[in-house]
C-alpha positions, 0 to 999 in steps of 0.5 A, spaced: 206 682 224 209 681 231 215 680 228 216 685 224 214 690 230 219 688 235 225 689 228 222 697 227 222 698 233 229 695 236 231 700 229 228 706 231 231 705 238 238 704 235 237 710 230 235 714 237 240 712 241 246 713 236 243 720 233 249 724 235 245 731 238 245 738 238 251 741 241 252 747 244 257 753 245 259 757 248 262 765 246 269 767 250 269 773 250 276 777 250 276 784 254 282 788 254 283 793 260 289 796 260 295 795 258 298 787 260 291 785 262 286 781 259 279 778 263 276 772 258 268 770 260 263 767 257 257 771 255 254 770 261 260 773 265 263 766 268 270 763 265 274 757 264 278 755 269 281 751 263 282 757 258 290 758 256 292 764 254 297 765 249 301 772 246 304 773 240 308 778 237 307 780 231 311 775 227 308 770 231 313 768 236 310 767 242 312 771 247 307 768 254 302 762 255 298 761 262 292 760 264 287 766 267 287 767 275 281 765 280 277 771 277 279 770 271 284 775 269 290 775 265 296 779 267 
């Protein structure tokens, strides 16, 4: 009986640990301003210092790519 506990619950800790969790997202919001300037947030209006902005022209050349500015501006 003891034997058969320590095995259930060693199999329910595993099951525990290697259950991948819930992951959460967040929405980027791309807001155009004016003409040759964009500013990417987050819902909550912050922005990734990560984010890369890539322009394309309508034949799907790219025509620019860089990363948005320290308030988060694209130019």
């Amino acid at each position: 009986m003891d034997r058969l506990f320590i095995i259930s619950l060693l199999l329910l800790t595993i099951i525990l640990i290697t259950n991948p969790s819930t992951t959460h997202a967040h929405r980027l919001v791309i807001e155009p301003l004016e003409p040759g300037e964009i500013r990417v947030v987050y819902d909550d209006s912050r922005f990734s210092t990560r984010t890369t902005v890539t322009v394309y022209v309508v034949n799907g050349i790219v025509l620019q790519t860089g990363g948005l500015d320290d308030q988060g501006y694209f130019h």
